[in-house]
Structure formats: C-alpha cells, structure tokens
C-alpha positions as CSV (number, residue, x, y, z in Angstrom):
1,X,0.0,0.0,0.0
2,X,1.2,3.9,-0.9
3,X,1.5,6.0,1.6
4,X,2.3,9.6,1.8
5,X,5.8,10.6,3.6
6,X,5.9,13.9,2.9
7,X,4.2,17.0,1.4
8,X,5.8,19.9,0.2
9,X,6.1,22.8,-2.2
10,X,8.3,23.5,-5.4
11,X,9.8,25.9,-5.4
12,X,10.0,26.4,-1.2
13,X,11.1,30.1,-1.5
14,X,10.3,32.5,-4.6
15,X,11.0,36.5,-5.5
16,X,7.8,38.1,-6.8
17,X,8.5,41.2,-8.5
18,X,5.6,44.5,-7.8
19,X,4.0,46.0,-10.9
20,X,1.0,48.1,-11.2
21,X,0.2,45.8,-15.0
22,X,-3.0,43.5,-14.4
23,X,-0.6,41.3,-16.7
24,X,2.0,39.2,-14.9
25,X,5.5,38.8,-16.7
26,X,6.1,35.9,-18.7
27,X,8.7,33.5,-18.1
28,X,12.4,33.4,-18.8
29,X,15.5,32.1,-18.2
30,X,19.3,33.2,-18.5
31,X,20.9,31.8,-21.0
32,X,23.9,32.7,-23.5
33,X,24.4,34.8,-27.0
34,X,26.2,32.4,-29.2
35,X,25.7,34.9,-32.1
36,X,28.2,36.2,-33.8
37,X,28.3,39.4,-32.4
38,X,27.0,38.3,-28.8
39,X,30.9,37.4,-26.9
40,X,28.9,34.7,-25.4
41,X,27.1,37.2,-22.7
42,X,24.1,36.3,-20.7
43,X,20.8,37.0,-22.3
44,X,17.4,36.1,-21.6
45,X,15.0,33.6,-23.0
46,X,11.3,32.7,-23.0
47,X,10.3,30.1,-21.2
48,X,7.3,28.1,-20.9
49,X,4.6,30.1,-19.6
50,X,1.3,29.5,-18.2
51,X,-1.8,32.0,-18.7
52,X,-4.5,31.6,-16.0
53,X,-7.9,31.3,-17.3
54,X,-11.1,32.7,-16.0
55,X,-11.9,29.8,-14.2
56,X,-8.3,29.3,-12.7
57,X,-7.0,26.6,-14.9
58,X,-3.6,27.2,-16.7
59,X,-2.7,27.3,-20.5
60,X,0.9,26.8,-21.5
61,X,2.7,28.8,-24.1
62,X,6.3,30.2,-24.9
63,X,6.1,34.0,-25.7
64,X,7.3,35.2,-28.4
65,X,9.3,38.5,-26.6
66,X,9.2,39.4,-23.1
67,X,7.0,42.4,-22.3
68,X,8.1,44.3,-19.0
69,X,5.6,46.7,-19.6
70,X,2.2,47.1,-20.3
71,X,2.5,51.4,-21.2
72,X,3.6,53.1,-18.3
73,X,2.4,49.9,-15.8
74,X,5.6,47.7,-15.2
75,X,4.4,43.7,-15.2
76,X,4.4,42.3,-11.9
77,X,6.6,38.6,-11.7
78,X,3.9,36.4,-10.0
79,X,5.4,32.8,-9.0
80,X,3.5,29.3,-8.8
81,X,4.3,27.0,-6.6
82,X,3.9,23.6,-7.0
83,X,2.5,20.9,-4.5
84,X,4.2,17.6,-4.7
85,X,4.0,14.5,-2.3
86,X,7.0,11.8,-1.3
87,X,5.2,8.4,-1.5
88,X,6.9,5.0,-0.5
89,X,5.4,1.6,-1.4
90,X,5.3,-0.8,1.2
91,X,6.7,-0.3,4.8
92,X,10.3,-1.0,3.6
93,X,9.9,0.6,-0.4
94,X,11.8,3.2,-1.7
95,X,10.4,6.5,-1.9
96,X,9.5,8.4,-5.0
97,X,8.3,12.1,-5.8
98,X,5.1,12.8,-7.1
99,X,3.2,15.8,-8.4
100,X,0.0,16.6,-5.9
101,X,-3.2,15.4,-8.7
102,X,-6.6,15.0,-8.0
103,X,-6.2,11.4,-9.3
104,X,-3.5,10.6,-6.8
105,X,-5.4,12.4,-3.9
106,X,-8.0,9.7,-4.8
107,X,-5.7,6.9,-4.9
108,X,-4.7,7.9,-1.1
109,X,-8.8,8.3,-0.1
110,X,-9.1,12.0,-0.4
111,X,-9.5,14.8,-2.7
112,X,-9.2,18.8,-3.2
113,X,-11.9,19.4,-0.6
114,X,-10.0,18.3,2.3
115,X,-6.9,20.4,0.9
116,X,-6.6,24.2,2.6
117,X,-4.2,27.2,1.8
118,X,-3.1,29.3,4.3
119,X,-1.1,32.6,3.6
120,X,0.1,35.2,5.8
121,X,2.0,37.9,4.1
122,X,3.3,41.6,6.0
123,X,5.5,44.5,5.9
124,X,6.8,45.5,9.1
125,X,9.8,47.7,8.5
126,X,7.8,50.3,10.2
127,X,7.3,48.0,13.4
128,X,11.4,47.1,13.2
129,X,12.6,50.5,13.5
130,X,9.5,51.9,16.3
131,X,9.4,48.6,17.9
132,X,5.4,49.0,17.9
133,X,3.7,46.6,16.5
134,X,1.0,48.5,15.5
135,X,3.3,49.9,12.9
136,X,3.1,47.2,11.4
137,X,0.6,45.4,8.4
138,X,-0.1,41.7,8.1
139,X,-2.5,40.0,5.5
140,X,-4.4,36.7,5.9
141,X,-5.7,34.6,4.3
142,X,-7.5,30.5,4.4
143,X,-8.7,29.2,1.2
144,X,-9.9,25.9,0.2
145,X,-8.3,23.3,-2.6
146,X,-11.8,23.9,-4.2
147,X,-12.1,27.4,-4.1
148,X,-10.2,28.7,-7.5
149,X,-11.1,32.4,-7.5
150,X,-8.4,35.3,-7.1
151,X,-8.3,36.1,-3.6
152,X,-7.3,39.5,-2.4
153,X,-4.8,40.1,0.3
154,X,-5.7,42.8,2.3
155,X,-3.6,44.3,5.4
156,X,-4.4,46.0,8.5
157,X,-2.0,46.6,11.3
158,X,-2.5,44.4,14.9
159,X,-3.1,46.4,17.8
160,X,-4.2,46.6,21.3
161,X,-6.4,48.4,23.6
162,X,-4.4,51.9,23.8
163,X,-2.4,51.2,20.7
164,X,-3.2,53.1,17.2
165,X,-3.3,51.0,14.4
166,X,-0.8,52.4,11.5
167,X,-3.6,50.9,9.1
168,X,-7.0,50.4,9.7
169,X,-9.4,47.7,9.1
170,X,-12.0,49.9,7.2
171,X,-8.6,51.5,4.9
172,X,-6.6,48.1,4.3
173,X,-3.3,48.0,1.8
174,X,-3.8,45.5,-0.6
175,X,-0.4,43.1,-0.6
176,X,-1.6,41.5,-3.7
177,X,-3.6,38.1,-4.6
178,X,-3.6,34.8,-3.8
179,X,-5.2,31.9,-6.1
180,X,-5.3,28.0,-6.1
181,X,-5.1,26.9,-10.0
182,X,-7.7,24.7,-11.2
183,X,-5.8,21.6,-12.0
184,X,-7.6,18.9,-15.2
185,X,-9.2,16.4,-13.0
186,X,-8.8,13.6,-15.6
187,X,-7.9,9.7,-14.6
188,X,-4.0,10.5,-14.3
189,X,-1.2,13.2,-15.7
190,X,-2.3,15.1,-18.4
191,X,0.6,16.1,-20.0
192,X,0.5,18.5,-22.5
193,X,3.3,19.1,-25.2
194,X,5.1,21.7,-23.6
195,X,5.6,18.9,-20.7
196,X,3.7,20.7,-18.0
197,X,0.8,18.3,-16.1
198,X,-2.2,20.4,-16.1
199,X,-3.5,17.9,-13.5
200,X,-0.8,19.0,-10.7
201,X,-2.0,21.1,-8.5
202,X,-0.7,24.5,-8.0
203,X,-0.9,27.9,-6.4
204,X,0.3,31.4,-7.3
205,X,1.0,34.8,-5.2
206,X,0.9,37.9,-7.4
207,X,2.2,41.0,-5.3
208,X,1.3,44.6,-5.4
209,X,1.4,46.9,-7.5
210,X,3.6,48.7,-5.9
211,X,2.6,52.2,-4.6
212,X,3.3,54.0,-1.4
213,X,1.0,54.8,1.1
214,X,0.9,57.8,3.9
215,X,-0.9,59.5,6.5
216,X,-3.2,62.5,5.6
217,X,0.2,64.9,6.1
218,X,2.1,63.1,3.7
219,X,1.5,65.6,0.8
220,X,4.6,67.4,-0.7
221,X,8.3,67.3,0.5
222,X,11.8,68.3,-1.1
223,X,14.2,66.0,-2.6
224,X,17.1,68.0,-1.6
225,X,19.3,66.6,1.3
226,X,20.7,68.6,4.3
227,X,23.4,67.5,7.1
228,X,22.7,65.5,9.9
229,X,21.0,67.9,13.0
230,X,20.7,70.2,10.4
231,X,17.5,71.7,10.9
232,X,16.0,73.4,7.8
233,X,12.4,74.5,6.8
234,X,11.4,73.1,3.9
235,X,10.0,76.6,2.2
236,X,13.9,77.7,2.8
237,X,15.5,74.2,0.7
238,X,16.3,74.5,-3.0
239,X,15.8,72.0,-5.3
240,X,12.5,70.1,-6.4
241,X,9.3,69.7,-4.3
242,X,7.7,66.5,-5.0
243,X,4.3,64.6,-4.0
244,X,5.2,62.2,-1.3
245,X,1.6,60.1,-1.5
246,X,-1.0,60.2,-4.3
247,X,-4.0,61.6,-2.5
248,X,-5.6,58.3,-2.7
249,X,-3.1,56.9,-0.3
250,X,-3.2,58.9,2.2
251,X,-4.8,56.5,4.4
252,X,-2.6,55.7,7.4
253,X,-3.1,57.0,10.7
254,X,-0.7,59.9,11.8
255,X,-1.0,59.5,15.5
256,X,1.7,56.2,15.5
257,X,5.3,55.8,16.8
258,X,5.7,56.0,12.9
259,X,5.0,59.3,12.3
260,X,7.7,60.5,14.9
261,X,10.1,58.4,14.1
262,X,13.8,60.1,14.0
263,X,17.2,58.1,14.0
264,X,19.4,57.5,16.1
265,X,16.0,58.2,19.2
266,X,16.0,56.4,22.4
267,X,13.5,53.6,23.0
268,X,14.0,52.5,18.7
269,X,16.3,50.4,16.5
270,X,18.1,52.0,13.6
271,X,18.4,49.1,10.5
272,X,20.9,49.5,8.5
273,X,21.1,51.7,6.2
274,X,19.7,53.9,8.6
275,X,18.5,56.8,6.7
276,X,16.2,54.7,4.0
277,X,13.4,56.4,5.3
278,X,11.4,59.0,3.8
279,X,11.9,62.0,5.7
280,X,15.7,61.5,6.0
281,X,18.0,64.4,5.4
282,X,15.6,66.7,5.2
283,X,14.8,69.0,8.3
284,X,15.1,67.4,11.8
285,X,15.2,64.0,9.8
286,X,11.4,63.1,11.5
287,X,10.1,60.4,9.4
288,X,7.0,61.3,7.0
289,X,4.6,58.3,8.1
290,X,5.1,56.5,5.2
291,X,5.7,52.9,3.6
292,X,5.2,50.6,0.7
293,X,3.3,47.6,-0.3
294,X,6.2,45.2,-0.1
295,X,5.7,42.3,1.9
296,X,7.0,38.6,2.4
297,X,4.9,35.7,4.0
298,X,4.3,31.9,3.9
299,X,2.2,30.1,1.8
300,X,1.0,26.8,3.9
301,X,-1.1,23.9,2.8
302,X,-2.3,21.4,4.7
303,X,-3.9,17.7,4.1
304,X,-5.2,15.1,6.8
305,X,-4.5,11.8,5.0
306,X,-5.4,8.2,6.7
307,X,-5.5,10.1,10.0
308,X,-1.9,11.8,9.6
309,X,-2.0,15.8,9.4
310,X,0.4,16.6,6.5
311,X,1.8,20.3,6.2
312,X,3.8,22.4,3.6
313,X,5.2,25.5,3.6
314,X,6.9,28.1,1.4
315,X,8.0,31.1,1.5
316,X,7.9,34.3,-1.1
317,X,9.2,37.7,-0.7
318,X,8.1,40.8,-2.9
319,X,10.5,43.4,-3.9
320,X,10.8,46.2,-6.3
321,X,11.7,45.2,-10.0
322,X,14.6,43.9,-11.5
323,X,15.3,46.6,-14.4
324,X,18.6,44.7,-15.5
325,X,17.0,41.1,-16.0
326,X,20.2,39.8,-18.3
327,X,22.7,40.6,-15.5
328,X,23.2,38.6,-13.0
329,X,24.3,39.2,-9.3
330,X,27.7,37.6,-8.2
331,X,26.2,37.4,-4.8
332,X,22.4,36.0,-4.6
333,X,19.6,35.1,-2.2
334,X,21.0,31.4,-3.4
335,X,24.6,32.2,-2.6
336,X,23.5,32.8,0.9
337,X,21.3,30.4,1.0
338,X,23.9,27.3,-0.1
339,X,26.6,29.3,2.1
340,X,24.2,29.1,5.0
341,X,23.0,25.1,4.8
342,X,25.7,23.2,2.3
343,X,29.0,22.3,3.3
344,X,32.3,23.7,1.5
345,X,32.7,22.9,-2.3
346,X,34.6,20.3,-3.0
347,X,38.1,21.3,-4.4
348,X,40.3,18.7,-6.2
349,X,41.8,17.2,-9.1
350,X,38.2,14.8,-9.1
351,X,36.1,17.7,-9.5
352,X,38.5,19.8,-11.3
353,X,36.6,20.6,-13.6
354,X,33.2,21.2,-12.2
355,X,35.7,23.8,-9.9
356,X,36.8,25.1,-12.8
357,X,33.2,25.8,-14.3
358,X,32.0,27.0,-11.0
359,X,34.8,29.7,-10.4
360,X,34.8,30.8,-13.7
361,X,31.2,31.4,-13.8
362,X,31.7,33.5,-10.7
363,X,34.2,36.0,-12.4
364,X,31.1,36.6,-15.0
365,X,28.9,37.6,-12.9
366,X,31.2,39.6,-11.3
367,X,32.0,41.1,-14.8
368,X,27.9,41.4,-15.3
369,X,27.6,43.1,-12.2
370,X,30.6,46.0,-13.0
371,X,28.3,46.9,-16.1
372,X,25.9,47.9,-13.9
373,X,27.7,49.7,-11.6
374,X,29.0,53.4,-11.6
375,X,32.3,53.2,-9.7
376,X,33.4,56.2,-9.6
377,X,30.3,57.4,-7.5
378,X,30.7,54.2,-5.7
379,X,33.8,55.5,-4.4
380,X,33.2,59.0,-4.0
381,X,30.5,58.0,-1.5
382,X,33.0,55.2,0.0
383,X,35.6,57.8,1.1
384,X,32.7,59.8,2.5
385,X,31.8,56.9,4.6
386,X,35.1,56.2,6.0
387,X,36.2,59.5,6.8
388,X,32.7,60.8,7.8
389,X,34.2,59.7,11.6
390,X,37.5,59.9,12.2
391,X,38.4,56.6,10.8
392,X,40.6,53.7,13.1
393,X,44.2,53.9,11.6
394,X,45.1,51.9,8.8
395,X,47.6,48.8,8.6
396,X,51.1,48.2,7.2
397,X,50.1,46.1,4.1
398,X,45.9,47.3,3.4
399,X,44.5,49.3,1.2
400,X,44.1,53.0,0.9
401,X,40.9,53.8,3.3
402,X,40.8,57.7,2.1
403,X,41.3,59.7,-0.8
404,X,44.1,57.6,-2.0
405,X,41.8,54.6,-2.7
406,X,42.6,52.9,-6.3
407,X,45.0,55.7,-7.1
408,X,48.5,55.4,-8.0
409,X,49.4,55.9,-4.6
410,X,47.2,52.6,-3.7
411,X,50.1,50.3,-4.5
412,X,50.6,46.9,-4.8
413,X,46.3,46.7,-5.0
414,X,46.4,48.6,-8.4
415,X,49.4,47.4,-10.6
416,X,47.3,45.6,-13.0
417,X,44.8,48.8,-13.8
418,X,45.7,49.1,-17.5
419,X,45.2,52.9,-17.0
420,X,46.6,55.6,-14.8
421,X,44.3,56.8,-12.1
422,X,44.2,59.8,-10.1
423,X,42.2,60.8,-7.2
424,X,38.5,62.2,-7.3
425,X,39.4,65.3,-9.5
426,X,38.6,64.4,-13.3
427,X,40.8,66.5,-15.7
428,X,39.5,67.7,-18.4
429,X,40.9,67.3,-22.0
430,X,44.1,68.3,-22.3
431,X,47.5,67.4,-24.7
432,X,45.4,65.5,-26.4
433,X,44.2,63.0,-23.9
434,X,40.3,63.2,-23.9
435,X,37.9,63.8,-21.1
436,X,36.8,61.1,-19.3
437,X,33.7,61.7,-17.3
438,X,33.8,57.9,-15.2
439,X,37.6,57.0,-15.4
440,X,37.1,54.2,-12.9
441,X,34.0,53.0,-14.3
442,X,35.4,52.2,-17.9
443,X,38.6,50.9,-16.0
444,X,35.9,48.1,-14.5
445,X,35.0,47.0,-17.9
446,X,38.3,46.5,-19.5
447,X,40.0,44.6,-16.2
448,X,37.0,42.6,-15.4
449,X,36.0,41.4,-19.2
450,X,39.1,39.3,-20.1
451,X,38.3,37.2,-16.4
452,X,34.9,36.1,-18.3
453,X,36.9,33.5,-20.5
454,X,37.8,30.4,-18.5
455,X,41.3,30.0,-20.4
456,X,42.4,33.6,-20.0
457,X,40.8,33.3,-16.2
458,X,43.0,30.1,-15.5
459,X,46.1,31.7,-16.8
460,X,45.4,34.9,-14.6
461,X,44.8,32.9,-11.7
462,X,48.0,30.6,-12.2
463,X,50.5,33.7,-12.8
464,X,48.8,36.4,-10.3
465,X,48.2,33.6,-7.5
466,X,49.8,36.2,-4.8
467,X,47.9,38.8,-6.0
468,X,44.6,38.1,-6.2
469,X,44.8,36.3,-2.9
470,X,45.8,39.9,-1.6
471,X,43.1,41.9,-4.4
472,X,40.2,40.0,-3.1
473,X,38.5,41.0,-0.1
474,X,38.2,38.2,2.8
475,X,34.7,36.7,3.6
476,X,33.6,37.0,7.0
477,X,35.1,34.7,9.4
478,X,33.0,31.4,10.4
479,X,31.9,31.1,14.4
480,X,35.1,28.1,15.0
481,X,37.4,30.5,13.1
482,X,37.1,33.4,15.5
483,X,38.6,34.5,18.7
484,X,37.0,35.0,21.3
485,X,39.0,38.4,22.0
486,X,40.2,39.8,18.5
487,X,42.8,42.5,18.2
488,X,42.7,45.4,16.1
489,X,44.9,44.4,13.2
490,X,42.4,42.4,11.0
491,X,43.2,38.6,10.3
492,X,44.0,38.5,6.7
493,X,42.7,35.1,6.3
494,X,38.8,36.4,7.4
495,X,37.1,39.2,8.9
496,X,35.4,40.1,11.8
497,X,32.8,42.3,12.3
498,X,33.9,43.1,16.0
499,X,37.0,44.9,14.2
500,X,36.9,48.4,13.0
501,X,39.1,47.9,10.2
502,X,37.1,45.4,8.7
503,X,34.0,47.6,8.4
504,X,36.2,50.4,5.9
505,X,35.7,50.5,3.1
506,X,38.8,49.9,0.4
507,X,39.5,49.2,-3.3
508,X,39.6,45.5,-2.6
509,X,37.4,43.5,-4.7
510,X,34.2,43.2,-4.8
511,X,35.1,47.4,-4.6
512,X,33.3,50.3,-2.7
513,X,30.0,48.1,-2.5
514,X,28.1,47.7,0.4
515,X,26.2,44.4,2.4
516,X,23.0,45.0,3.9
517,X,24.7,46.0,7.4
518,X,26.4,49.1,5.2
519,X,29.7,46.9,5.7
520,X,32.1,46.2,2.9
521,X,30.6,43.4,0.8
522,X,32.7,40.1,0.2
523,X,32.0,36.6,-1.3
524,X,30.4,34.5,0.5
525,X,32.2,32.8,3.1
526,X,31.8,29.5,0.6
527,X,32.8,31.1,-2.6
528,X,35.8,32.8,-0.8
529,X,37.1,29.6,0.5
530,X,36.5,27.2,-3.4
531,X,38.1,30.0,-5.0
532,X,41.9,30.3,-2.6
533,X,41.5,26.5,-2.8
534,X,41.2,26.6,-6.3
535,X,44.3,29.0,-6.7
536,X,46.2,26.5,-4.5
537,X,44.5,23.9,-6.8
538,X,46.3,25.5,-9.6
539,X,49.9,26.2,-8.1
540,X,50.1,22.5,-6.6
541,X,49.2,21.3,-10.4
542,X,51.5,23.4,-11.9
543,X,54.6,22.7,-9.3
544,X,54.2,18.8,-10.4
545,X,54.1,19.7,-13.7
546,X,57.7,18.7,-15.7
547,X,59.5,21.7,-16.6
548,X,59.9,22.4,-20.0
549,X,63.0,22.1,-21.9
550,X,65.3,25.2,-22.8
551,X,65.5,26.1,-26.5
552,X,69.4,26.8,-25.9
C-alpha cells in the first residue's frame, strides 16, 4: 500500500517582483548569446509560460518576446508553486516524488476538498525601527483546494487596547492576490506538449502593484538633502518639491510611533542603512509616516491523509523590479542560502573541472555586475563613509581607506589597472588626452571582461596567485574561526565584524560596495574559501608539472 511521507512545495522560497500591470511577466530564463556578435554574454530567454484562465485553470505557451511593460504599468513577476508528495510503497519501499493530482489524492482516499491554503503575508519595516507593532501590516488569508477564485490580500495593522493601528481595518493595503489553479481532474497526468501536467495542483501569489501609502500629512516634501541635525524648513530648501503620497493613499493614521520616528532616538532600532526612510536628510530628519506595499509571507497547505496531518510551507518575498533582467548578481539570495545550509565545495583534481566551471562562472557575474555599476560614485561615496568619523588607523600592508583609494598611490592593490588613475578630481581634456567623465567605471569593464573567459581566467589565476589572494577581499570569518577576544589588526585570512578595520571601506574587490549592514561586501564565506583552494589547486598542479626544456 502507498503512503504519503511527505508533502511539500516547489519551489520552497520565490521573489515576486511588484508592478501596477493586471498582466503578470512571462517567463524566462538566463541563457547565453552564441551569435556572432553576442561574446557569449548572458541574455534572456522565454520560457514556458502558463496564462491563468477565468476559471483558474492554466494554458501553457512560450512567448514570443518578453514584455516588461504594459505602457507606463511595469508587469508584476507572480510565482507558482507547486505541491508535490514523497510516496513509499510498502513499509520498507523506496520513496518516489510525485506531483500533488486530483487522481493521486484519490488513490490515497481524499481529494481537493480536504486540501486548505493558508497565507500570511506583511511588511513590518515600520514596526522594526518603532518597535510597535502597530506599525506594522499583516495579510491573511484561508482558502480551500476547491475554491479557485483570485483572492485578495488585504492588510491591517495588529493592535491593542491603547495602541493606534498604522492601518486600519475599514482602509486596508492591498499586498496582492492569492489563487489556487484549477488543475484537469482527468484519470492520471495530463501532460501537454510543452511537458507541463495540467493535472498538478498549484498555487500562485501575485504582489502589489507597488505604490506607497501615507498618513493624511504626507503631501509634498523636497528632494534636496541637508546635514545631519541640520535643521532646515522646507519653504527655505532649494531643489524640487515632489508629491510624497497620491492623494488616494493617504490612508494611514498619523498619530503612531511612525509618524515621529527620528534616527538615532532612544527607545527604537536604527536598521541599517539607517537613513532609508522617507523624511531623512531633510529638516530634523522626522520620518514622514510613510511605507510601501512590499511584503514577504508563507504560503501553507495542509492535508489530513489516513488520520496523519500533513503540512507544507513556502516562503515568497516581494521586492521592487529587477530593471537589469540579463545581468546577474555575483552574490544572490541562493549564494546565501547554499553558504548558510551546504557544506564547503569540494576542491580537487576529481572535481577539477566542475571547480573550474563554478569559479569561472563566478568571475562573469562579477564582470555582469561591474556593467551595472557606476564606480566612480561608488567610491566617491566610500571615502565619504570612511572619513565621515575619524576613521581607526590603517595597517602596514591594506588598502588606501581615504582619498588615495585605487589611485597610483594605492600600491601593490592597483598594478594591474591598465590605465593611470588619479584621485576624485577628473581633468578635463588636455595634450590630447580626452575627457573622461567615469575614469574608474570604464577601468571596471576593461579589467574585469578578459576574467569572463575560463582559459584567460585560469592563466590569470595561475601567474597572479599572490595577487589576487591579496586583491580579493576576505569573507567574514566562520563562528570556529574566530577569537574570542580579537585585536585590532584584522586577520587576513577572514574578517570580523567586531574589528573596525574590517568595516572600511577599500578598493579590494568586490570594490566600494556595500552588504545590507552598510559593511564592505565580500563573497560569501563558501565562494571565498572554493576560490583560494582553487588558486592553491592551480599552483600544486602546476609545481608537479615537468618543466619544460630550454630552446638553448
């Protein structure tokens, strides 16, 4: 006899993207230009796509073209996840994976009417920094395997006798939609050419569309910044005055911890980056009341079969769009994810080439991400950081931590720019040399372009070993590799969070670019430690290799 081990969701954790289209965006994957013309960079490609009927069932096609935008409206990315169960035959059988049908709920003695949804969904950056949980908004939400209409996902803040709710009941934000798809309730799969089983059953979240939402005040306010404890009425700043909240917004309740809010306050945390607030750097800094419809919750479902109460659960955040689709991030929510649960990558001559695959890889998403980036503010705003305190002193043997970063006085870190750098000061054009608005920014093409090809990679590894062990910035330390007292002088094997130097800001790479603590970013802890293994990989291979006879 089957019976049911486990029941879970595929995917367990997704990225919906907000868009104010009615249209989700169709699917796509990364994939590479072999044209002629296309130096083998990552594109994207349509992928199988399924359009929701009116009665929930899905239809599944491959686009054509992906279309971000519907007008002005950007097209919200709206995941599915899939329910699937783990069956084993027989008390000692082997276990197999099977996609959640109504003809396999019926094999087991129930069906889609003893199947429920739950889904909670929130936004409480508000509550993080007041500590109130009234500032907060939560969504939720029970539906039934049945019930395949488009659910809305409205959210009111929790609150107390005494408390003020941020959002009421009677003026909810609306977090987006929840729907269970109506899967083909034939005798088995029902597989359609494109290989998807309509039969499976499977749910989708569809966020926002990704508007902001304020208290009655929350009118008009200037974009121009002033200095902290700077104290400036708003009639007196230059620059543009902008709406803050369309009028239709301006819902939320003024009299919360919200609407006071100011940094660096007793009784309140202060996130980092601190200042991401709307009201920040302008006047006394006091926060304007407002917040977005961004959320992330759990999607649960949950099935009593033969007496045992089965439950699955996934998770799905909503963030803003991505609006460079066909670059990819050299650090990702997966990164962290596989540093966080997988043990070290295996580095050695068996899996020398998967290593080799994996690292290089790496170096073109690093490349990917450069295009994107404009250094040259980057760094202009890292020297700021640094020396906006007086800064700890620097070390014999690290990187410039002030004005000096990636100049010609940053030495050994810059001997392999290919061009001559000076410090924040561009010149104009002059003896013929031509003006160059973003000097560092072009630099971060040329050096980091030739590192995309594994062959030119490999060779840069093998005779710049020593180098880029000292170019590339060390991951932070794991629990077992830290003392329990650390020094000043940073440990060039790892860092430390508890030591001041690590937290500067220098040209070491990934350069002038920030973690979500404002810190330096770095590799993951996992990626820093496969690639120095690697490099060692490379030197041990080529110290065994014969040497080459002389041509004398």
């Amino acid at each position: 006899m089957d019976r049911v081990v486990e029941m879970y969701f595929l995917p367990p954790i997704a990225v919906a993207r907000v868009g104010g289209s009615d249209t989700p965006l169709e699917a796509f994957v990364w994939d590479t230009d072999i044209s002629t013309h296309g130096a083998h960079q990552t594109v994207i490609k349509p992928a199988v796509t399924l359009k929701v009927a009116a009665d929930g069932s899905v239809e599944p096609y491959i686009p054509n073209e992906i279309r971000f935008r519907d007008g002005d409206q950007l097209r919200p990315a709206a995941p599915f996840f899939e329910l699937w169960l783990k069956i084993q035959s027989g008390p000692d059988g082997e276990t197999r994976d099977e996609p959640a049908t109504p003809s396999l709920l019926a094999h087991l003695g129930v069906s889609t009417k003893n199947l429920q949804f739950k889904v909670a969904v929130g936004n409480c950056k508000a509550e993080r920094r007041t500590r109130s949980p009234a500032c907060s908004f939560i969504a939720r939400l029970e539906v039934r395997g049945t019930d395949h209409g488009r659910k809305p996902l409205l959210a009111v803040s929790p609150y107390t006798s005494g408390e003020t709710p941020l959002v009421a009941p009677e003026r909810p934000i609306p977090l987006g939609s929840f729907q269970v798809m109506k899967p083909a309730a034939g005798s088995g799969p029902e597989v359609n050419q494109l290989g998807v089983d309509l039969s499976q059953i499977r749910v989708r979240f569809t966020p926002a569309r990704g508007e902001v939402y304020g208290p009655p005040e929350a009118i008009a306010g200037p974009s121009s910044p002033v200095q902290p404890g700077e104290i400036v009425p708003a009639a007196a700043l230059p620059g543009k005055i902008y709406e803050i909240v369309p009028e239709r917004n301006r819902i939320l309740n003024s009299e919360t911890p919200w609407s006071t809010y100011i940094m660096d306050e007793k009784g309140q945390t202060d996130p980092q980056p601190c200042d991401s607030y709307d009201g920040a750097d302008v006047g006394n800094w006091q926060s304007w009341g407002v917040v977005d419809d961004t959320c992330d919750g759990t999607i649960t479902a949950e099935l009593v079969i033969r007496g045992v109460r089965f439950v699955a659960n996934a998770s799905v955040l909503s963030g803003v769009p991505d609006f460079a689709p066909d670059r990819r991030p050299f650090v990702s929510l997966a990164g962290d994810l596989a540093d966080r649960q997988l043990p070290p990558l295996e580095v050695s001559e068996k899996t020398r080439r998967d290593t080799s695959t994996e690292i290089a890889d790496l170096f073109s998403r690093v490349f990917e991400t450069a295009t994107l980036m404009n250094l040259d503010a980057q760094r202009y705003k890292a020297v700021l950081i640094n020396t906006n305190d007086p800064p700890p002193p620097n070390y014999p043997g690290l990187p410039q931590i002030g004005d000096g970063m990636m100049t010609r006085d940053d030495v050994p870190y810059v001997d392999l720019i290919p061009v001559e750098l000076g410090s924040n000061k561009v010149e104009q054009e002059s003896d013929g040399v031509p003006f160059r608005p973003l000097p560092y920014t072009d630099v971060a093409k040329v050096a980091h372009a030739p590192l995309t090809d594994e062959i030119s990679l490999q060779d840069f590894l093998r005779t710049r070993a020593e180098h880029v062990r000292r170019l590339i910035r060390p991951a932070y330390g794991r629990f077992w590799q830290l003392d329990q007292a650390p020094g000043k002088v940073p440990n060039p094997r790892f860092r430390d969070s508890r030591v001041s130097r690590d937290s500067l800001h220098d040209m070491r790479m990934p350069p002038f670019m920030r973690d979500s603590d404002e810190n330096p970013l770095s590799l993951t802890w996992r990626d820093y430690d496969a690639l120095m293994r690697y490099i060692a990989l490379l030197e041990a291979e080529d110290a065994a290799a014969p040497s080459q006879p002389s041509n004398d």
